[in-house]
SEMISE-820822 format. One record per atom (N, C-alpha, C): residue in one letter; x, y, z. Coordinates in steps of 0.2 Angstrom, whole numbers, plus 5000, padded with zeros to 4 digits. Each point is the difference from the previous one (the first is absolute). Layout:
AXYZ/...
This chain:
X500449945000/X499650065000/X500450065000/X500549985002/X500550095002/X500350024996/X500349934994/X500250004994/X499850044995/X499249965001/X499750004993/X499750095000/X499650015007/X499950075000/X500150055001/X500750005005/X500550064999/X500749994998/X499849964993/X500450024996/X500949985002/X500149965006/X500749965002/X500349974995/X500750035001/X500649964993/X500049925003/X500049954997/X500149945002/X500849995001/X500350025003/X500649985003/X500049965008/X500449985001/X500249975005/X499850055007/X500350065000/X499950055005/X499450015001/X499650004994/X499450025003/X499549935003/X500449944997/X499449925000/X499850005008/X500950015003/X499949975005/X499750035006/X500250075002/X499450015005/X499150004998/X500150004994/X499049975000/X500249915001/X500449994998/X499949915003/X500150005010/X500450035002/X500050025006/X499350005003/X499750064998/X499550045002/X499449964999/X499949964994/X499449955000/X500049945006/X500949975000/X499949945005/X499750015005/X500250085003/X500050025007/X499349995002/X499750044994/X498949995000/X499949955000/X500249954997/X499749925000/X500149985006/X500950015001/X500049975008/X499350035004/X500050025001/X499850055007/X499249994998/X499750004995/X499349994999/X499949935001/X500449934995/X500049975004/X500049985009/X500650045002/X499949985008/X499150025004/X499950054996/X499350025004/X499549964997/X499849994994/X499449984996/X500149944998/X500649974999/X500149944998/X500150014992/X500249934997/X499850014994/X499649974992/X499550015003/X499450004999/X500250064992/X499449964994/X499950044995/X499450065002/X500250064998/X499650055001/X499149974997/X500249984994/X499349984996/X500249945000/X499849935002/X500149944999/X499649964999/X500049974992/X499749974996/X500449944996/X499549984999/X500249934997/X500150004993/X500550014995/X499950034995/X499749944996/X499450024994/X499749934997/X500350004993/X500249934998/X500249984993/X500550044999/X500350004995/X500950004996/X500050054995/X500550014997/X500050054996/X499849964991/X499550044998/X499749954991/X500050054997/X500349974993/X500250054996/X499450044997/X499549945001/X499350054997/X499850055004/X500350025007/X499850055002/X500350064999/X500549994998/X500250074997/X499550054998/X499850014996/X499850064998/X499650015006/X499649975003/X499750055006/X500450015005/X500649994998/X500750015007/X500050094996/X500249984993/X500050074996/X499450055001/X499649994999/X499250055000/X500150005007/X500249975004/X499950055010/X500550044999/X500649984997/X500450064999/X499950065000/X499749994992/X499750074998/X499650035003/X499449965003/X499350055006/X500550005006/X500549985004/X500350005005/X500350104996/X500650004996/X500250064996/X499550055002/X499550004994/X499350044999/X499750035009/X500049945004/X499750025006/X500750045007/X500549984999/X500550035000/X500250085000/X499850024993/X500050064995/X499350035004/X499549985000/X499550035004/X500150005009/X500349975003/X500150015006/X500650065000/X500550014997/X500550055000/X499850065000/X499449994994/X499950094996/X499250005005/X499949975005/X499350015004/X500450045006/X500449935004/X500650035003/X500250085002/X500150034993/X500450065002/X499550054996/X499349985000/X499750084998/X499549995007/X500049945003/X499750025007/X500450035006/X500649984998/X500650015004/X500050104999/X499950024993/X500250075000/X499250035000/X499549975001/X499350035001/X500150025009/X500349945004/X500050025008/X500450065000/X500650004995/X500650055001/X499850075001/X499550004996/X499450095001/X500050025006/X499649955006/X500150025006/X500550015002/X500150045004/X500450015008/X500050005004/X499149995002/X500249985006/X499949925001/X500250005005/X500049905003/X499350005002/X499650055002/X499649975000/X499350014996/X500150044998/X499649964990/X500249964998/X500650005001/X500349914994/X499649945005/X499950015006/X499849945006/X499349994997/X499650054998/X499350025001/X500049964994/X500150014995/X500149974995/X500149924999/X500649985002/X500149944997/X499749965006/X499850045007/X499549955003/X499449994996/X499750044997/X499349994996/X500249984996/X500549994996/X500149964994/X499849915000/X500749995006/X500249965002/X499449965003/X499450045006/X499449965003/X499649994995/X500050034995/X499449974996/X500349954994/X500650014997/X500249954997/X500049915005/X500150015006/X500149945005/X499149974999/X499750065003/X499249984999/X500049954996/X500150044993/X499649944995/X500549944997/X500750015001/X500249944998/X500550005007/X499849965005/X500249995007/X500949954998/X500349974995/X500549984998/X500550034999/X499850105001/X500550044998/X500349995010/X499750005003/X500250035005/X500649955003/X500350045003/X500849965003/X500550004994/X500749965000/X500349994995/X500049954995/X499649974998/X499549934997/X500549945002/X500349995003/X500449945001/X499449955001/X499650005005/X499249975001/X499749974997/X499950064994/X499749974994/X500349974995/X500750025000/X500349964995/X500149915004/X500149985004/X499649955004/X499549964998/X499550055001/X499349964999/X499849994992/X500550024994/X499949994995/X500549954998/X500549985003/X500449954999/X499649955003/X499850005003/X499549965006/X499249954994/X499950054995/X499650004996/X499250015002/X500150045007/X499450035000/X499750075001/X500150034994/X500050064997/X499350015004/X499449984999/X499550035000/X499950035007/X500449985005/X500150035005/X500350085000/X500350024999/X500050064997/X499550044999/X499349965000/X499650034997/X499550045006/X500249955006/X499650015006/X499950065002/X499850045004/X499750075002/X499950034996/X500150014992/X499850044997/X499750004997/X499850054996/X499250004997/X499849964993/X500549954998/X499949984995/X500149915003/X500049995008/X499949945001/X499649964999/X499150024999/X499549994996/X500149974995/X500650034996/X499949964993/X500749965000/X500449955004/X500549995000/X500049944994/X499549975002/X499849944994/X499950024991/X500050064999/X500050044994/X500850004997/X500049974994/X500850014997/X500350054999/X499550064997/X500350074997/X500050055007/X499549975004/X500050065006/X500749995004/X500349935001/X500649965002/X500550034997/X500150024993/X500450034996/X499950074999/X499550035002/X499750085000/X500750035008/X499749965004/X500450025006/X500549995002/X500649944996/X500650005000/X500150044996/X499950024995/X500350054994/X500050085003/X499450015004/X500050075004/X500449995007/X500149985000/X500549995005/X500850015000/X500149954994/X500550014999/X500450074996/X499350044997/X500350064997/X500050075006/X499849965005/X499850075005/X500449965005/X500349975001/X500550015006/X500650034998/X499950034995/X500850044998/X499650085004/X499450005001/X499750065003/X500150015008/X500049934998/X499850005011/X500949975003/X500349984996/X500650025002/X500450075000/X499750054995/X500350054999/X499850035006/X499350005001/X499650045006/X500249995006/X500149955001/X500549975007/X500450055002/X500649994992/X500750045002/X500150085001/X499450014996/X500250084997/X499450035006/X499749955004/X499450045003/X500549985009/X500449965000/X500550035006/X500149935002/X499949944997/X500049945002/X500549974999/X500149935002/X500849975000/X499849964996/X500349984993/X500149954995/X500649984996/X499650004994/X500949974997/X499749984991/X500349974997/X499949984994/X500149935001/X500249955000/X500449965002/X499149964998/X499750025007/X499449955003/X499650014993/X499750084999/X499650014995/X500149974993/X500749994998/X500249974995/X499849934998/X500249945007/X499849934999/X499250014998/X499950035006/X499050004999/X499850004994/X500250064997/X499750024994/X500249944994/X500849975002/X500049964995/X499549935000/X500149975009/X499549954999/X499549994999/X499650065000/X499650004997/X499750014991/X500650025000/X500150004992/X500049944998/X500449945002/X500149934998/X499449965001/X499650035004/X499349965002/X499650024995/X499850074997/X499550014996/X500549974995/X500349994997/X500549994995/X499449914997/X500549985006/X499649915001/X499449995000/X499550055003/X499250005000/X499950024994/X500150034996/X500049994992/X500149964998/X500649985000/X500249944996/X499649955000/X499849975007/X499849935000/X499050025000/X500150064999/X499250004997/X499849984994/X500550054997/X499749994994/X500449944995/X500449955004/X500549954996/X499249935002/X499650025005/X499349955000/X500649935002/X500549985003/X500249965002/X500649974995/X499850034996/X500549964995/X500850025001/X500350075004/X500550005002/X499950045006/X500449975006/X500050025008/X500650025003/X499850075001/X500950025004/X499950005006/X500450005004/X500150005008/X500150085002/X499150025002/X500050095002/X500650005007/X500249955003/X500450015005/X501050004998/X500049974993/X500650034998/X499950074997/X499450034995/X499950064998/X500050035003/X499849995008/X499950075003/X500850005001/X500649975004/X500650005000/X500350044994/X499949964992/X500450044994/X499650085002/X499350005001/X499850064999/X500450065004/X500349985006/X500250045005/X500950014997/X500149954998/X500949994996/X500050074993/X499349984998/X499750074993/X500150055004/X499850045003/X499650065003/X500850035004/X500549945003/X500650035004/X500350024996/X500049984992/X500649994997/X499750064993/X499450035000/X499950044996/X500050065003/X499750005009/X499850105003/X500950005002/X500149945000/X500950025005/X500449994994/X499850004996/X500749974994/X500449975004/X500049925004/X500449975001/X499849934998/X499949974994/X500149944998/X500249955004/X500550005003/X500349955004/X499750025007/X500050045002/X499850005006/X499449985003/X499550014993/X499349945000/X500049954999/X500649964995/X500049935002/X500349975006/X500550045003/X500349975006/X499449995004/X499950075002/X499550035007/X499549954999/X499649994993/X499349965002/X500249915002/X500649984996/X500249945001/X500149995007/X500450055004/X500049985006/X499750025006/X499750054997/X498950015007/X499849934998/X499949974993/X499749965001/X500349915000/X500650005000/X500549945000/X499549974993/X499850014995/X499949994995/X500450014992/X500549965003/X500849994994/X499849994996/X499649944998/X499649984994/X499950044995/X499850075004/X499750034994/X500550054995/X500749995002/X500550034998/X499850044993/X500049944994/X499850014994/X499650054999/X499349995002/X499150025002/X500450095000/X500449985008/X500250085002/X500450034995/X500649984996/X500450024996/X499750054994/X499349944995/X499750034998/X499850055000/X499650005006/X499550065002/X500250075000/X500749995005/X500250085003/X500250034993/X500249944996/X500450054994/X499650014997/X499649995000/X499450014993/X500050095003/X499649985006/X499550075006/X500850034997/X500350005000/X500550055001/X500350044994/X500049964995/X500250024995/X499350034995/X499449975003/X499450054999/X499850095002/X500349985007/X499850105003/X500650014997/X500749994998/X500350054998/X499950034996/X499649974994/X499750044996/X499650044999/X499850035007/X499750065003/X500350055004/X500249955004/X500550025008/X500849965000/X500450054997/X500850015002/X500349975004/X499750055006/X500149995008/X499649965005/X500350005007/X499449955002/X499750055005/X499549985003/X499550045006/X500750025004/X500449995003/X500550015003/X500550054998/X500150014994/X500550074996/X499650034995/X499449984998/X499850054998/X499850105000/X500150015008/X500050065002/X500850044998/X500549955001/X500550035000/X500349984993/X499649984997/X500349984990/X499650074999/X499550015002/X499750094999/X500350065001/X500449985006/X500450065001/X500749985000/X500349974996/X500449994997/X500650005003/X499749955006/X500749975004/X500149935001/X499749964995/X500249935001/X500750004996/X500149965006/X500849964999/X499749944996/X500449974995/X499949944996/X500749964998/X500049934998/X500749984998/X500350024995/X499650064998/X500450024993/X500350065003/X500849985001/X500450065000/X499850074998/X500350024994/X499750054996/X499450045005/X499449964999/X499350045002/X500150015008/X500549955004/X500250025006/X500350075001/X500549994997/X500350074999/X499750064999/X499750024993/X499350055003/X499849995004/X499549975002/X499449995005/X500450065008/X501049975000/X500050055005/X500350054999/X500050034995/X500250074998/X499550045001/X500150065002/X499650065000/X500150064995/X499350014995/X500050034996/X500450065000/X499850045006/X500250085003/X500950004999/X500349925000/X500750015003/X500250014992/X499549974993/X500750014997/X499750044994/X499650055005/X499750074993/X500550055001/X500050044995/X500450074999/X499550064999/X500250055004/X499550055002/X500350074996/X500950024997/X500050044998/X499850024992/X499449995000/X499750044991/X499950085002/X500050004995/X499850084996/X499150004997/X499850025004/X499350014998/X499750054994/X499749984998/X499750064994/X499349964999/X499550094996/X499449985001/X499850014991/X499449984999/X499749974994/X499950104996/X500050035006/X499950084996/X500650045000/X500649955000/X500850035000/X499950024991/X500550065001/X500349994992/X500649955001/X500150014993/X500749984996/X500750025003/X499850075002/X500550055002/X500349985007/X499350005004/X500049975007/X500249945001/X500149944993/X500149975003/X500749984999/X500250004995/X500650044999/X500650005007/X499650065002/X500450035007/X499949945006/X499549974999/X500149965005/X500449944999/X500149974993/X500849964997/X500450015002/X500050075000/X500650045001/X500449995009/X499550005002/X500449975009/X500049935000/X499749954997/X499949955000/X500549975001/X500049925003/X500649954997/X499549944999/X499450014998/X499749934999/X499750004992/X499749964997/X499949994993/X499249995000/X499850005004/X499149995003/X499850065003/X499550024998/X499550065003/X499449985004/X499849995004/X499149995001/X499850054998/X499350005000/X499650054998/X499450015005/X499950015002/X499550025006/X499550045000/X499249985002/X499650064999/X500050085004/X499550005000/X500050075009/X499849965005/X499749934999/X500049955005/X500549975004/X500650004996/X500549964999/X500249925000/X499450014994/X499749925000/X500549994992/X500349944999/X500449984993/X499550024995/X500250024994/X499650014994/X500549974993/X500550005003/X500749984993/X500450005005/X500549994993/X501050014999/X500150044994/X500550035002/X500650044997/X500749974998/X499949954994/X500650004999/X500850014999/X500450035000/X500650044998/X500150004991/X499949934998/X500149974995/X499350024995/X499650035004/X499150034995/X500350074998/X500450025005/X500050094998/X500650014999/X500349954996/X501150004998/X499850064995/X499649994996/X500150024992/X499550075000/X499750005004/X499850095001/X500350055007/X500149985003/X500450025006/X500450064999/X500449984994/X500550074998/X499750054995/X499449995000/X499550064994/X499850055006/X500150045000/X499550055002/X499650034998/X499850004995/X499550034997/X499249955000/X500249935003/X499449975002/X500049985008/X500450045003/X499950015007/X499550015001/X499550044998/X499350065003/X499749954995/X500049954996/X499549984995/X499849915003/X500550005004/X499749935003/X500049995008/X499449975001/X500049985008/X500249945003/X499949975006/X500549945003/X499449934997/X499450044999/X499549965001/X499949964991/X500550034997/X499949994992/X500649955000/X500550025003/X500649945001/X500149955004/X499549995006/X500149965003/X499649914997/X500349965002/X499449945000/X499949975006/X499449945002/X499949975004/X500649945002/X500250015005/X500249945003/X499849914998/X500749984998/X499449944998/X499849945007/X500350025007/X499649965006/X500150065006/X499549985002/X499950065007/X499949965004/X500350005009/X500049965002/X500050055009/X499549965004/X499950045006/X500349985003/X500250045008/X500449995004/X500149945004/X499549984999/X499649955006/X500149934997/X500250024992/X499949944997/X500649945003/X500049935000/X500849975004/X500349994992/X500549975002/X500649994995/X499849964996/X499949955001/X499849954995/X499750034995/X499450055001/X499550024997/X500150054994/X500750055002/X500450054998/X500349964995/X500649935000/X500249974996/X499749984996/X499349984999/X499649964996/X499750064995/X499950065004/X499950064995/X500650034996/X500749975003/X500650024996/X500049954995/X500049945001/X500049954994/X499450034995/X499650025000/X499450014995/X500250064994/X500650035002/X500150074998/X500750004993/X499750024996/X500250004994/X500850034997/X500150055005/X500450064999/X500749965004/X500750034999/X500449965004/X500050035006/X499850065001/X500050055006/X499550035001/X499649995006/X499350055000/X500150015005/X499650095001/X500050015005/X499349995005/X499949995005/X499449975002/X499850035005/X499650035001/X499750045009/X499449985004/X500050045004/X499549995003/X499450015000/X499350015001/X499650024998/X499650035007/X500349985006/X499850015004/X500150075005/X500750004999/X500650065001/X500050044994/X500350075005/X500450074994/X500349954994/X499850004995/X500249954994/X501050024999/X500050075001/X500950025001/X500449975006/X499949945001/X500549965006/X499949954996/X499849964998/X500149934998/X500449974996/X500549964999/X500149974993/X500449925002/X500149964998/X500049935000/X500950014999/X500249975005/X500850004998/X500249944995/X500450014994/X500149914997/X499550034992/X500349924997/X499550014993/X499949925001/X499350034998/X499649915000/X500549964994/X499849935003/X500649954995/X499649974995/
């Protein structure tokens, strides 16, 4: 997990204090707990080649639901962010939170429970205290209410945290996966009328192996973790499939995983690509140049001229009464009238100038700066800010 999500060099120096640090937690939780699988199950039948493709198809809806747990994630996560106070955010995610529990009682706690009593194979208990009890014997009401559930606990987990509650991703992840693996199978074996029958209590497992391996971007860490919650080796293969599929699916959408995507936005993620580490820790501000020569679009020729004339640089901004960028002044635009003066008084800055071919804001990070210098046609452009007095900026270096 520390590998795959924060992005650790696989060397030696970094293996072994996570191998240290793991044993330590096993010892020790063994001493207290025993060791006992978290989800213990009996895994049924073997790995067949005919199941492939619905190892691949839970991939994919494991991916797809993944991508929706992420992008749900973090616009309810910046919906509580409006408030400031703690206790709106409280007022909130308690009322969220009680009535989401109301009607699908499954959400409440960290589902380990339920994920139990679905390996257990008796789903329909789940059904109990809530209003949809009445119809537990109904197929589609059975599959109405695991499918809202599982699209609204990414709610009632957010509401927990952002409303002042202790939580984690970890729990809501499995949940959501095994119950993804459950509706996956209740398909399956409905509409297969018997003629092919998966084991819902290995899908709910892959399903929870999909769901770690596409919100976390950590492949590996879902097939580990679910084989050993649930001493369920067997399903090696089953797991192998699954994460990679889920995973190689969101990133078709999502880059990053729920864990860096805030800091991929603000353009601090460390990565093992050298290079983009390197930006990532440079600061814009360190490697701009601030001595230009300002001139504005209602200069003459004459004016601007004089202002060449103290210059040592080859670039002009051109700035409004705003002092917002409008062009450049190139030294190499004005070579061949410069020495006339008789069209001093007949040309303005605003007739010689051209637009910059990338403008680029302060705030923006490195990476993002480079990718706008790669784009750029000229062997040397001068590029400013848009944000600041445009007469401070310029990029040091010529893009390659």
């Amino acid at each position: 997990f520390a590998i795959e999500v924060f992005g650790l060099d696989l060397t030696l120096w970094s293996l072994l204090p996570l191998f240290v640090a793991s044993l330590s937690g096993v010892l020790i939780s063994y001493l207290f707990f025993g060791n006992a699988a978290l989800l213990p199950i009996q895994v049924s039948g073997s790995f067949l080649m005919r199941n492939i493709p619905f190892y691949l198809l839970l991939g994919v809806v494991g991916g797809f639901m993944s991508a929706y747990f992420t992008f749900v994630y973090e616009w309810v996560n910046r919906f509580f962010a409006r408030f400031s106070s703690p206790y709106v955010r409280l007022l909130i995610g308690g009322a969220v939170l009680g009535l989401l529990v109301f009607l699908m009682p499954p959400l409440y706690g960290e589902g380990y429970d339920s994920v139990n009593i679905l390996l257990d194979g008796q789903y329909t208990q789940l059904l109990d205290g809530s209003i949809f009890e009445a119809f537990s014997s109904s197929y589609w009401v059975v599959f109405a209410f695991f499918l809202l559930t599982v699209l609204f606990k990414v709610f009632a987990s957010v509401a927990t945290n952002s409303g002042g509650g202790c939580g984690g991703l970890f729990a809501p992840t499995l949940f959501v996966g095994g119950l993804t693996g459950f509706l996956f199978s209740y398909l399956v074996n409905y509409f297969s009328s018997m003629r092919v029958f998966i084991s819902p209590k290995n899908y709910i497992l892959l399903g929870m192996a999909g769901l770690m391996a596409g919100v976390m971007h950590a492949p590996l860490t879902g097939v580990f973790l679910i084989a050993e919650l649930s001493g369920g080796y067997n399903l090696f293969l089953p797991l192998m499939l699954v994460s990679l599929t889920s995973f190689a699916t969101i990133r078709i959408f999502m880059p990053h995983s729920i864990y860096s995507l805030r800091l991929a936005e603000q353009g601090k993620l460390l990565t093992h690509q050298k290079d983009t580490a390197v930006l990532t820790l440079m600061n814009l501000e360190n490697v701009l140049e601030h001595d230009f020569e300002v001139v504005h679009p209602e200069m003459t020729l004459g004016e601007m001229v004089k202002v060449i004339s103290v210059s040592h640089r080859n670039s002009f901004p051109v700035v409004n009464a705003s002092g917002i960028l409008v062009g450049i002044v190139e030294l190499d635009n004005v070579r061949n009238i410069m020495f006339r003066p008789e069209l001093y008084e007949r040309y303005q800055v605003r007739r010689i100038m051209v637009a910059p071919e990338v403008k680029i804001q302060s705030s923006m990070p490195m990476t993002e700066v480079m990718r706008s210098l790669g784009m750029t046609t000229r062997q040397s452009t001068s590029l400013f800010s848009t944000s600041m007095p445009a007469s401070a900026l310029r990029i040091r270096g010529t893009p390659s």
